[in-house]
Structures are given as C-alpha cells and as structure tokens.
N, C-alpha and C positions, 0 to 999 in steps of 0.2 A: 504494500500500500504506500503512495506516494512518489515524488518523482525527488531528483536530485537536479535543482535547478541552479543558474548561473546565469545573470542576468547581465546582459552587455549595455542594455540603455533601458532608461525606464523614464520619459514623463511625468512632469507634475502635473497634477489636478489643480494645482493652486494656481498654475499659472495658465489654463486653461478658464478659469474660470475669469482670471481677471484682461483674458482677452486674446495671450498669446501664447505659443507653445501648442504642442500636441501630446497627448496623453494614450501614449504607444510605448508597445514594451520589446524588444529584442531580448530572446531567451534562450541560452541550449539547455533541454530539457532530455533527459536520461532515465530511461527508467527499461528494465526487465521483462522476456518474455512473459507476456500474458498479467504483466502486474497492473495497477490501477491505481488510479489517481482519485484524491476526493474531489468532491463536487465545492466550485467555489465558482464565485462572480462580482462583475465589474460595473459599474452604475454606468462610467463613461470609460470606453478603454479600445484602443484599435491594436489588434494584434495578429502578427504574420508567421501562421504555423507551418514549419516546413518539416517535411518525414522525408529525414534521407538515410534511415535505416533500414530500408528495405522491405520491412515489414506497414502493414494495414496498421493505418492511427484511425480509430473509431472514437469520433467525439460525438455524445449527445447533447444535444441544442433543447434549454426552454426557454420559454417566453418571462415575462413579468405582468403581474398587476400597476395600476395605473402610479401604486405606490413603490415601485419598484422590489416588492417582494416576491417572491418565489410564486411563479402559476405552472404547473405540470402541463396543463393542457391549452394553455396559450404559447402559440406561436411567434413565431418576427422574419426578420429579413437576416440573413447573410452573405456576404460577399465570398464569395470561392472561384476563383482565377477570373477576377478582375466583372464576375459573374454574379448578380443581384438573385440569390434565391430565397424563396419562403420555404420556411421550415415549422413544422408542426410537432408532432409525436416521432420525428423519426430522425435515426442517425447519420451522418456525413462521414464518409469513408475518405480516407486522405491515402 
C-alpha cells in the first residue's frame, strides 16, 4: 500500500489564488507489482501522469459534490492526450 514519491516541482495554491502561478505537480512515483495506492484529492491541481514502466496504471476517477466532497457516482471531465473526456463510474487505463 502506497507509492514512494519524489516530487521535482510542485505549485503553490497560494499563489494561484492571488493571480499567478500554476498549481501543477511533476512527480516520479514508484510503486510495486500489483500494489496500490490510497485514495487522495486535489481541490485545484493539474497533473501529468506518465507510465513508463511498462506495465497498465489503472487510475479510478470520481466526481465531487458542489462542496467539493467526495461523490462516488458523480462524474467530471479529464484530459488524457491532450483529449477532453467524461468520466463516470469507470477506470482510465494508462
């Protein structure tokens, strides 16, 4: 459970909020046959997942409530190669 991460850039929120900057993260992310990662999220955050392991990254996508909390069965948009999709109940194969 869990990945071993190394972050090479991370954006502030702070300075998105007061006008500039972008709130984007660069990260190598490591983790083990078949292991898993917990479930965590970004209120505002742009990030560029790249799988050059070889192997299928299966990430599942949920939506939020109007309050930004967790909705299992609401959807949203994702970009995937430069590609605007909606996403529901279901997983993104990378």
């Amino acid at each position: 459970m869990g990945l071993f991460v190394f972050t090479l850039r991370n954006g502030r929120l702070t300075d998105l909020r007061q006008g500039f900057g972008m709130c984007y993260a660069e990260k190598i992310m490591i983790s083990r046959r078949d292991q898993l990662s917990p479930m965590h999220r970004h209120i505002v955050k742009a990030e560029d997942i790249i799988n050059r392991g070889g192997a299928t990254l299966v990430i599942e996508l949920y939506g939020s409530d109007d309050k930004g909390s967790f909705a299992g069965a609401k959807g949203g948009m994702v970009r995937c190669d430069g590609i605007d999709t909606p996403y529901g109940l279901s997983l993104i194969h990378i």
